[in-house]
C-alpha positions as CSV (number, residue, x, y, z in Angstrom):
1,X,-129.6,39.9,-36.5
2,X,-128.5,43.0,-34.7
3,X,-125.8,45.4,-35.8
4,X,-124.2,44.6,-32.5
5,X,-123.4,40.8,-33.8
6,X,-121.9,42.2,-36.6
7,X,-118.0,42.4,-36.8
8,X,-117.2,45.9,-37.7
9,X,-115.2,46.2,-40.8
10,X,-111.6,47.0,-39.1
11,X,-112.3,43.6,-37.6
12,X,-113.3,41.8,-40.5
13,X,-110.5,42.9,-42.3
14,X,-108.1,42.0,-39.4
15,X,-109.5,38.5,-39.1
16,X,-108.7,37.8,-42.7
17,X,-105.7,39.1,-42.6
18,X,-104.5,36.7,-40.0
19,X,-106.1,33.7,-41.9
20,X,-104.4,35.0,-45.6
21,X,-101.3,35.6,-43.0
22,X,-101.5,31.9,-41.6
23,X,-101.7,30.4,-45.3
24,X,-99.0,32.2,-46.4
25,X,-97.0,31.0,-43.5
26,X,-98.4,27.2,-44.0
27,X,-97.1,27.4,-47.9
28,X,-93.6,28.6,-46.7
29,X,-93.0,26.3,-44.5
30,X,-94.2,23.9,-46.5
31,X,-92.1,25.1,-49.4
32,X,-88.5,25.7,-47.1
33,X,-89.0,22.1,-46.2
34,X,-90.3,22.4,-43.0
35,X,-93.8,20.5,-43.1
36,X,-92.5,18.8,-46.3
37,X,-90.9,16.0,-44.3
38,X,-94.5,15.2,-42.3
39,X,-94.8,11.2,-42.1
40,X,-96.5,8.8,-40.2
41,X,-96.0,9.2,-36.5
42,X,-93.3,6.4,-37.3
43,X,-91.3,7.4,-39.5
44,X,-89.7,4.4,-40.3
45,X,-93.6,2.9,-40.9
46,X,-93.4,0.6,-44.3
47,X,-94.1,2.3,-47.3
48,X,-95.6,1.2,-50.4
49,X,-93.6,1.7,-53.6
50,X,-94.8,3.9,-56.9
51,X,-95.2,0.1,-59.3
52,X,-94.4,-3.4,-58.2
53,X,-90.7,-3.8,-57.1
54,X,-88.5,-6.8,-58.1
55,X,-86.5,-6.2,-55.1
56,X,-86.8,-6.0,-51.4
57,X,-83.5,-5.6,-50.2
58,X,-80.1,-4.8,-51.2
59,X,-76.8,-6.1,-49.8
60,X,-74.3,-3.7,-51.5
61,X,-70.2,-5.2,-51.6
62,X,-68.3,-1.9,-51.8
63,X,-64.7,-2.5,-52.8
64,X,-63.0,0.5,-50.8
65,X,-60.2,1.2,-53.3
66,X,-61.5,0.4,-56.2
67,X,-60.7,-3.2,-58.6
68,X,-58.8,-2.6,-61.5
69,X,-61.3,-3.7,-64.4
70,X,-58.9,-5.1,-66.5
71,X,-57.9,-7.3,-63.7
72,X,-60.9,-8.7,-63.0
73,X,-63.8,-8.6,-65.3
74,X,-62.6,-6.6,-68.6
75,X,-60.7,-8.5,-70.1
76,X,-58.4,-6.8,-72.7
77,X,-56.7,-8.9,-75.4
78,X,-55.1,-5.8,-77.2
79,X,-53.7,-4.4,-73.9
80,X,-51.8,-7.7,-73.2
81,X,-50.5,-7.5,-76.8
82,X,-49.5,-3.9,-76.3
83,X,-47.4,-4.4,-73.0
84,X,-44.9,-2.5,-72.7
85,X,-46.0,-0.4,-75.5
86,X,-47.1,3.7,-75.5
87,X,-51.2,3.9,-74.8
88,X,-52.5,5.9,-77.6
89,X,-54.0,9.1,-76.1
90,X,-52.6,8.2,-72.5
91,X,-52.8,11.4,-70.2
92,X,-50.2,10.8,-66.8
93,X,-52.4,12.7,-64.6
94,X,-55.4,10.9,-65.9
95,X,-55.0,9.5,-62.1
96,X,-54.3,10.9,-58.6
97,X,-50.2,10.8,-59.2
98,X,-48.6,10.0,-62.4
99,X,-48.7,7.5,-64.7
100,X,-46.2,6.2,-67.0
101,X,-48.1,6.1,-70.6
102,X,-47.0,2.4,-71.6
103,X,-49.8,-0.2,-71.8
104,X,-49.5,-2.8,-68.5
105,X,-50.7,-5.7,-69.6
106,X,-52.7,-7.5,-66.9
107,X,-51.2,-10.5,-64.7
108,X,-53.7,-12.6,-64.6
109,X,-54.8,-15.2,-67.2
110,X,-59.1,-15.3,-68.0
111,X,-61.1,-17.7,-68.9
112,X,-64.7,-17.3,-70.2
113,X,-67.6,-18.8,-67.7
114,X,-70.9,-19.7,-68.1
115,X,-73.1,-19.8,-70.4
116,X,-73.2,-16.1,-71.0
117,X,-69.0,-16.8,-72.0
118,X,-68.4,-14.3,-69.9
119,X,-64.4,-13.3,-68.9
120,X,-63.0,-13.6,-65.4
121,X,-59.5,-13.1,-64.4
122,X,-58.3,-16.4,-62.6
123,X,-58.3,-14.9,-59.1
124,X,-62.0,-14.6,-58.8
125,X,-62.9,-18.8,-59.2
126,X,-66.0,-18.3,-57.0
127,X,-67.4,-15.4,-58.6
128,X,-66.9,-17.4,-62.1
129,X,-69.2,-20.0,-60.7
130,X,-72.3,-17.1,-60.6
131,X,-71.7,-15.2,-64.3
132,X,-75.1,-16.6,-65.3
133,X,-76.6,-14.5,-62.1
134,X,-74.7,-11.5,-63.1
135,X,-75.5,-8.5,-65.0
136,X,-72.2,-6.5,-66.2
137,X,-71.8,-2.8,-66.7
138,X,-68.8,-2.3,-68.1
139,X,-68.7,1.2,-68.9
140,X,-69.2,3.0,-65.9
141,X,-67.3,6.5,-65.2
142,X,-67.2,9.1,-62.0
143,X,-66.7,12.4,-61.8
144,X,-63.5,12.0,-59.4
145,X,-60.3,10.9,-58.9
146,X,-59.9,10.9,-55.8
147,X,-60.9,8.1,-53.0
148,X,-62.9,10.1,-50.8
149,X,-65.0,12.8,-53.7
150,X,-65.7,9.1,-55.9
151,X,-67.4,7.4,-52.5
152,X,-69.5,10.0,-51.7
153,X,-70.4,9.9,-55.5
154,X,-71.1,6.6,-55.6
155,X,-73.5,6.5,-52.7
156,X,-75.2,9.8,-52.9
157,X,-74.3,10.6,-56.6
158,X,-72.5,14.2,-55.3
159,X,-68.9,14.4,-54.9
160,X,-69.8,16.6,-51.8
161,X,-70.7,16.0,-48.4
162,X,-74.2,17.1,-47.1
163,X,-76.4,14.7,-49.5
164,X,-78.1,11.4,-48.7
165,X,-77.0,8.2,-49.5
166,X,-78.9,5.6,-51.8
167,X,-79.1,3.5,-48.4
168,X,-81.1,6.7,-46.2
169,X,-83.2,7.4,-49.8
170,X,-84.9,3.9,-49.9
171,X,-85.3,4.1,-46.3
172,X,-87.3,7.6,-46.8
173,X,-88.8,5.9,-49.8
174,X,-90.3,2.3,-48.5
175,X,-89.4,2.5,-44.9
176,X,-88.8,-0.5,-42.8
177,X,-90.1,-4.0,-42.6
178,X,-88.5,-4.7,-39.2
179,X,-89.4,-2.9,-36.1
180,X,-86.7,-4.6,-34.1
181,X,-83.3,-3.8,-36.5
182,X,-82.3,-0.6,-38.6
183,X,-83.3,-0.2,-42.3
184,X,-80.0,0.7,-43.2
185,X,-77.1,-1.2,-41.7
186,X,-73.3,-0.4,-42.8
187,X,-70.6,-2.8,-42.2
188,X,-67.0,-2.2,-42.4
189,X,-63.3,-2.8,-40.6
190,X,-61.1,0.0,-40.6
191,X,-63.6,2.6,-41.9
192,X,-63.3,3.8,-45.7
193,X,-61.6,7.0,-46.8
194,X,-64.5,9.5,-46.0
195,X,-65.8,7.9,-43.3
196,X,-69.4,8.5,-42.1
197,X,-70.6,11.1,-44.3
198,X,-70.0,8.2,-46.9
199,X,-73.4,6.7,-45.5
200,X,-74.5,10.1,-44.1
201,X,-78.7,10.4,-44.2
202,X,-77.2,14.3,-45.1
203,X,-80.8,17.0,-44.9
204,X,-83.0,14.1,-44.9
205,X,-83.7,13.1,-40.8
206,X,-81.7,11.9,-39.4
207,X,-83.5,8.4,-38.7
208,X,-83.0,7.5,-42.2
209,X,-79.6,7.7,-41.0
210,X,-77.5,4.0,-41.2
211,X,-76.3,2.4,-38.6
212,X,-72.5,1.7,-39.0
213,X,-71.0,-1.3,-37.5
214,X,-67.5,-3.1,-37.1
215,X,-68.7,-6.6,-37.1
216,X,-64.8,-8.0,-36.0
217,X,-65.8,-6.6,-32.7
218,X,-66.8,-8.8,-30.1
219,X,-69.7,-6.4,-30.0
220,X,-70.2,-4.9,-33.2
221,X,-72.9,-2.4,-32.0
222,X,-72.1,-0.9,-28.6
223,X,-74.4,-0.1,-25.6
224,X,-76.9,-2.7,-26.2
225,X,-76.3,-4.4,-22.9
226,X,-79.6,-4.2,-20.9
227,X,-78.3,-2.3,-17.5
228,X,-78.9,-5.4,-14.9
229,X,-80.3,-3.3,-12.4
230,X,-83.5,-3.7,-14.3
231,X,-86.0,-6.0,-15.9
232,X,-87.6,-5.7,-18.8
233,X,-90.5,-4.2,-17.7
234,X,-88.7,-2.0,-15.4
235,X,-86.7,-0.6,-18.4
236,X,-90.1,-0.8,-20.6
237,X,-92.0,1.8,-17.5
238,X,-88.7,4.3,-17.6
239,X,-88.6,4.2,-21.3
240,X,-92.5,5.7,-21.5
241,X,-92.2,8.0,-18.8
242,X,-89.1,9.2,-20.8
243,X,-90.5,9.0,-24.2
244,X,-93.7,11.2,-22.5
245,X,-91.6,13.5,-21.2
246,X,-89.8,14.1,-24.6
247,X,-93.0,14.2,-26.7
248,X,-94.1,17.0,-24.6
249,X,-90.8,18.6,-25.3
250,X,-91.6,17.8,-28.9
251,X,-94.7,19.1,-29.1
252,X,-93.7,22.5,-28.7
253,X,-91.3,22.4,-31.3
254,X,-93.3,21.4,-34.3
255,X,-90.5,22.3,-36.7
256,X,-87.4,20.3,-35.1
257,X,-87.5,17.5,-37.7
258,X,-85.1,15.2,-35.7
259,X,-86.8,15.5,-32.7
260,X,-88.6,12.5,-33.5
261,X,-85.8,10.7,-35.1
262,X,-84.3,10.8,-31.8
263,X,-87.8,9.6,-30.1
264,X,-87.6,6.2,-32.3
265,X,-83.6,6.1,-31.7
266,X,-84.3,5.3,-28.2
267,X,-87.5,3.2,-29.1
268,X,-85.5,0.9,-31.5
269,X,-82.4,0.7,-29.2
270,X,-85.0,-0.7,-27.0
271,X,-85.9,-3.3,-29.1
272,X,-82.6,-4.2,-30.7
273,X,-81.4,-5.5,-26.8
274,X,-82.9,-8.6,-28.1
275,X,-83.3,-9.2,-31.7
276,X,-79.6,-7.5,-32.6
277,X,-77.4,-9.9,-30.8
278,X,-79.5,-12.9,-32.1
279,X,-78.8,-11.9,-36.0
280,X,-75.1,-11.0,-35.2
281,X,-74.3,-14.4,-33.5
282,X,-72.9,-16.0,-36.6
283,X,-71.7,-19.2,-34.4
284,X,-75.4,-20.1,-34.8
285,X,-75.0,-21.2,-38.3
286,X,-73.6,-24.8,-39.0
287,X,-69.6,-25.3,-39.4
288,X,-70.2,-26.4,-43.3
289,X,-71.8,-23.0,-43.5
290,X,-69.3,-20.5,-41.5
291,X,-66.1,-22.9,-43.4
292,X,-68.3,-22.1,-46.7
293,X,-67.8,-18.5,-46.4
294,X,-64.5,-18.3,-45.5
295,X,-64.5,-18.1,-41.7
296,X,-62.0,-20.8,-41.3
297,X,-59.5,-19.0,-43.6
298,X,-57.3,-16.3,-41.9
299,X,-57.4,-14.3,-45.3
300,X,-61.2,-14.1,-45.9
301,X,-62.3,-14.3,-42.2
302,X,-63.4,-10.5,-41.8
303,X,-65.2,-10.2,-45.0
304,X,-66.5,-13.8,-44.8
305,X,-68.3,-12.6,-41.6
306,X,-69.6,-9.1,-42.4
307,X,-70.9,-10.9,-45.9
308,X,-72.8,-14.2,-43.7
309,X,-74.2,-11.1,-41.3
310,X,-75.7,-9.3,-44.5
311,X,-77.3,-12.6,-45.3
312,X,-78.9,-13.3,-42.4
313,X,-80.3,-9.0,-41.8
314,X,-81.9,-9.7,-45.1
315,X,-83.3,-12.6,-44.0
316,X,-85.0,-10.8,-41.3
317,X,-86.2,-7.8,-43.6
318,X,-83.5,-5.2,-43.4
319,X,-84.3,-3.2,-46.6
320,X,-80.2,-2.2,-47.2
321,X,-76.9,-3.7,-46.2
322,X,-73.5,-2.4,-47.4
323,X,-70.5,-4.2,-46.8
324,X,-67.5,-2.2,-47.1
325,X,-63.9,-4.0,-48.0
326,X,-61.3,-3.8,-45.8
327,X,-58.0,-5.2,-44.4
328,X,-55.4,-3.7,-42.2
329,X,-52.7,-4.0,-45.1
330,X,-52.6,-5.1,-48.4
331,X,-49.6,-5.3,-50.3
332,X,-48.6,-3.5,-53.6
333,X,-50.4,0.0,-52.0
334,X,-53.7,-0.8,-50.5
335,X,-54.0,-0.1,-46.5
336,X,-56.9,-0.6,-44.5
337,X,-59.5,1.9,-45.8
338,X,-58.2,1.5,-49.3
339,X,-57.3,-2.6,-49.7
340,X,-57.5,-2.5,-53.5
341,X,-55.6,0.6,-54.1
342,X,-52.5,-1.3,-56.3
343,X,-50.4,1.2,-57.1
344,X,-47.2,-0.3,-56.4
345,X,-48.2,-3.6,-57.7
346,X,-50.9,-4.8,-58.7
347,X,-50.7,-8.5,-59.2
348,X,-49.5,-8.4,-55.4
349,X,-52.2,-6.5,-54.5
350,X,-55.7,-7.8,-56.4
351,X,-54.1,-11.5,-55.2
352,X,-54.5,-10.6,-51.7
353,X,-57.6,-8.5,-52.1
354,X,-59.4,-11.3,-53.9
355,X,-58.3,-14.0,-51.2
356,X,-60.3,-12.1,-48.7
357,X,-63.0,-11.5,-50.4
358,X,-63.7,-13.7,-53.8
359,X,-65.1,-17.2,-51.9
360,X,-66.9,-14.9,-49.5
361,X,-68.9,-13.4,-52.1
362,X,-69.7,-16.8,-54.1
363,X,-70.8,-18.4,-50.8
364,X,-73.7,-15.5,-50.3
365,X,-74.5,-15.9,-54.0
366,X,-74.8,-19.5,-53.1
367,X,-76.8,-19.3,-49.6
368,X,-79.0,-16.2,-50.8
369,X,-80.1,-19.0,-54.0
370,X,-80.7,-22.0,-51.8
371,X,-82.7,-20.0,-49.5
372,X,-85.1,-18.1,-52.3
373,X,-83.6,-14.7,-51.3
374,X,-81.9,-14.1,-54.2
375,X,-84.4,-13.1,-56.5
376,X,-85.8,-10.1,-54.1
377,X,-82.1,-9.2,-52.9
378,X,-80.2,-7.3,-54.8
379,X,-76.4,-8.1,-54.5
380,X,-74.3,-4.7,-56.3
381,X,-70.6,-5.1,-56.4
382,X,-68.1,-2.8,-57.6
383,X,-65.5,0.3,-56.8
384,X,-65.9,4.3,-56.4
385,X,-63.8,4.0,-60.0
386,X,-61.4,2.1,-62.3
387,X,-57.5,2.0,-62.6
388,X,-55.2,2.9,-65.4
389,X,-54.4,1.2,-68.0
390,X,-50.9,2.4,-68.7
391,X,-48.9,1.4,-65.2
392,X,-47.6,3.6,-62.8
393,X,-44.2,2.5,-61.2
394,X,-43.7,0.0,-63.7
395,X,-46.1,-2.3,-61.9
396,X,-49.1,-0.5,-60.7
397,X,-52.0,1.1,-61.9
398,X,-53.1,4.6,-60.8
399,X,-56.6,6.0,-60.4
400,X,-58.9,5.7,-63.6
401,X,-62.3,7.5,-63.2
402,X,-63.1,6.8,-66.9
403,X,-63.6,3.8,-67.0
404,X,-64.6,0.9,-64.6
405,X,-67.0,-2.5,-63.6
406,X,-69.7,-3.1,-61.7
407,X,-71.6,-6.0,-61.9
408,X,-75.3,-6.7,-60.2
409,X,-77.3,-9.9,-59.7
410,X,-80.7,-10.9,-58.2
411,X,-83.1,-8.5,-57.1
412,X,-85.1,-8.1,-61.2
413,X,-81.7,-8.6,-62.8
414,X,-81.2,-10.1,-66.1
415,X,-78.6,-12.3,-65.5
416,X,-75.5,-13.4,-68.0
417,X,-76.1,-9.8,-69.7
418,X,-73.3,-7.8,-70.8
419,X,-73.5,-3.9,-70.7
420,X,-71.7,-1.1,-72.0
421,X,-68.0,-1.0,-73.1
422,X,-64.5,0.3,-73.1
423,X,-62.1,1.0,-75.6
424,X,-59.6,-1.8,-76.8
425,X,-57.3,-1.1,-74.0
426,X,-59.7,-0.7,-70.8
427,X,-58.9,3.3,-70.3
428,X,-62.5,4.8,-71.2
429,X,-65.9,4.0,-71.3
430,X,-66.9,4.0,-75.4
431,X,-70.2,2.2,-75.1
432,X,-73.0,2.9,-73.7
433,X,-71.9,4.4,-70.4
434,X,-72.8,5.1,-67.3
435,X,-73.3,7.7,-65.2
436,X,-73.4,7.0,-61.0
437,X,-77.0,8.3,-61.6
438,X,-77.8,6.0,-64.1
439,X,-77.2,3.0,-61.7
440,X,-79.1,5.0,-58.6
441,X,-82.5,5.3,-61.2
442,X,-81.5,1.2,-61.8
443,X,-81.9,0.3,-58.4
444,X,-84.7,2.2,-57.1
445,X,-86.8,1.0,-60.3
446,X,-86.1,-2.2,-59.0
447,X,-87.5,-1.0,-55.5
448,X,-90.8,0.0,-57.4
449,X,-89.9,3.4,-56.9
450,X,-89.6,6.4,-60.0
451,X,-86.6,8.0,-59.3
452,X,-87.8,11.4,-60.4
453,X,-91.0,11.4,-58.3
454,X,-88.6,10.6,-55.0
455,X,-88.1,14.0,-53.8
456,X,-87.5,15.8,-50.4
457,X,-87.7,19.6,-50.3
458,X,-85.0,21.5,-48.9
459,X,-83.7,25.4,-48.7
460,X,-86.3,25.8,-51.2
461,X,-85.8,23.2,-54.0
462,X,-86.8,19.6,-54.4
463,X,-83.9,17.3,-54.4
464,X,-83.5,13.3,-55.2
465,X,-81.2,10.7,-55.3
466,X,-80.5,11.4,-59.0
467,X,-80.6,14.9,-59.3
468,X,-81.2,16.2,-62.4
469,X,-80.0,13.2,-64.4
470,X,-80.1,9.5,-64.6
471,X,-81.9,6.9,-66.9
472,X,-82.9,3.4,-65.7
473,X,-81.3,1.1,-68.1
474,X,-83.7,-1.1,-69.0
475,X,-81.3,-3.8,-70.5
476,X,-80.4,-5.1,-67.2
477,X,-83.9,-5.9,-66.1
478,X,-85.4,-9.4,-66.2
């Protein structure tokens, strides 16, 4: 070989520079985030979990507002005896106003169910019927006081706006396993204190984003309607010369990460004109069934819907449903994006809160049994945090983040098991407790997923679900 086929050393030396140059640029970009979020071309594409999962979906019952738990599941013998009484240690601004620091006894009598003997205040008959199915925690605890900080807790473990919720993290994790309807599907009346960032898919894309839904609507998901000017394969030709054109646009701009969010946004509209409507129709379903869950009943109507609709997404393999409560007033201090917010009155309140939505719930723990769904759905029920103790007005009970209920069932769950507990009088978590991230690393364990090894790397750091905390707690596991 001649001298003439050889690069010359200026050249050499500029070539590598520009490949050293390139690498370096590939690890940034890889390390701001950039090329961290590559998936498949779909990016909704089923994924396969870490180990095998117990679970395949979840239908979450939110109660916006937040269940006092000594009204419902926690029962408290030594704060009925003490009514009236000063609450030892009681601090008035434990909660968002000021409480009164004498020991409200609840209203409610309880009874134990079950075999598990477990207690359950009198308003919640239907609920009583599934103990058995039920896992309690009893000594869960936020960070907030406030509505809106506690949801965004609850659902994306930060008191902040900007971070993902559980709901868009599975999606990221596992994907979809139906093309035709969203992964992540939010249903709610009045929306909750908060509102969308609540759900909000925060940095990850934005196609692990939920799709939010008032299901008393006529139409609960607008602009469905299939434009009658054209057929379906009219509307299929315009959609691909529209999807070409924007994956050319795409193309050259490798690092807009929702650009393709958007692509299958319009791809899974597309297919939703016919498989949304179908799930939605509720009418389908047999009068015993509709008048099982409530329908029939002006008081549990709303919920009894949104709660029949999460039965029948799961059915056809949405991975996450939320259901969130609402009402357009509830007496003794909830409203509509806060029913169980009794702070005027409590037995007032938590009567009508549990109308709406107590035979509702038993009826899904019902349908999701005699249909095999229930051990791979995951029903979670429970508040952003507890009440008071001590009352506030005499009859109510302010804002408690020390102390409060949730309860979980199907899905892996160990059912009749008791978890956790508060002091004597209900007011703080003593036993066992449990953080928000301690219930996240619970559910995606039950997803077959590690919570520390589900990351997505953004501004230079790899986040998850759980942050930097969060134990899966092992107890509750079947």
């Amino acid at each position: 070989m001649t001298d003439s086929f050889l690069p010359s050393r200026r050249s050499f030396l500029e070539r590598a520079g520009l490949g050293c140059g390139s690498l370096a640029l590939t690890n940034l970009l890889f390390r701001q985030g950039v090329l961290a979020a590559a998936k498949p071309q779909n990016p909704l594409a089923s994924g396969a979990p870490t180990f095998a999962p117990r679970a395949k979906s979840v239908i979450w019952l939110f109660q916006t507002g937040s269940p006092s738990q000594v009204d419902t599941f926690d029962y408290k013998p030594e704060l009925q005896k003490r009514n009236g009484q000063p609450l030892a240690g009681a601090d008035p601004k434990t909660g968002f106003f000021t409480t009164s620091g004498k020991c409200l006894g609840s209203p409610f009598a309880f009874k134990q169910h079950g075999q598990s003997g477990t207690w359950v205040s009198e308003v919640l008959p239907n609920m009583a019927r599934h103990v058995d199915d039920m896992a309690f925690i009893y000594s869960c605890y936020s960070q907030s006081n406030n509505h809106t900080p506690a949801m965004l807790e609850a659902n994306s473990g930060m008191i902040r706006q900007g971070h993902p919720s559980m709901g868009s993290w599975l999606t990221y994790g596992l994907g979809s396993d139906n093309d035709n309807l969203p992964a992540y599907v939010v249903m709610h009346g009045t929306k909750p204190r908060g509102g969308d960032p609540i759900w909000s898919s925060g940095f990850l894309p934005s196609v692990y984003q939920a799709t939010a839904l008032d299901p008393r609507k006529p139409k609960p998901i607008d602009n469905l309607d299939r434009n009658e000017q054209f057929d379906d394969g009219q509307q299929r030709s315009l959609l691909d010369a529209l999807n070409q054109v924007n994956r050319r646009h795409a193309s050259a701009r490798p690092f807009d990460r929702d650009l393709a969010a958007r692509l299958e946004s319009f791809e899974l509209a597309y297919r939703m004109q016919t498989s949304a409507p179908e799930v939605f129709e509720v009418s389908k379903e047999s009068e015993t069934v509709r008048e099982s869950y409530g329908l029939n009943r002006k008081e549990s109507q709303d919920y009894g819907k949104q709660c029949l609709i999460a039965r029948r997404l799961v059915e056809s393999g949405v991975r996450f449903v939320q259901v969130f409560a609402s009402s357009t007033s509830t007496p003794g201090g909830g409203v509509g994006d806060v029913p169980w917010d009794g702070h005027s009155d409590i037995e007032a309140n938590h009567r009508a809160c549990a109308a709406s939505m107590d035979q509702p719930v038993g009826a899904l723990l019902d349908d999701l049994k005699m249909r095999g769904l229930l051990d791979s759905t995951l029903v979670i029920w429970g508040g952003e945090f507890g009440r008071t103790s001590d009352s506030q007005g005499g009859k109510g009970r302010d804002h408690n983040p020390h102390a409060y209920t949730t309860w979980m069932a199907g899905g892996g769950i160990k059912g009749g098991t008791h978890y956790g507990a508060s002091d004597e009088f209900g007011y703080k978590a003593v036993e066992n407790r449990t953080s928000v991230h301690d219930i996240h690393a619970t559910v995606l364990h039950l997803f077959g997923l590690k919570h520390k090894e589900l990351t997505y790397r953004f501004n230079g750091r790899d986040f998850r679900l759980t942050d930097v905390a969060g134990e899966v707690i092992h107890d509750l596991l079947a």
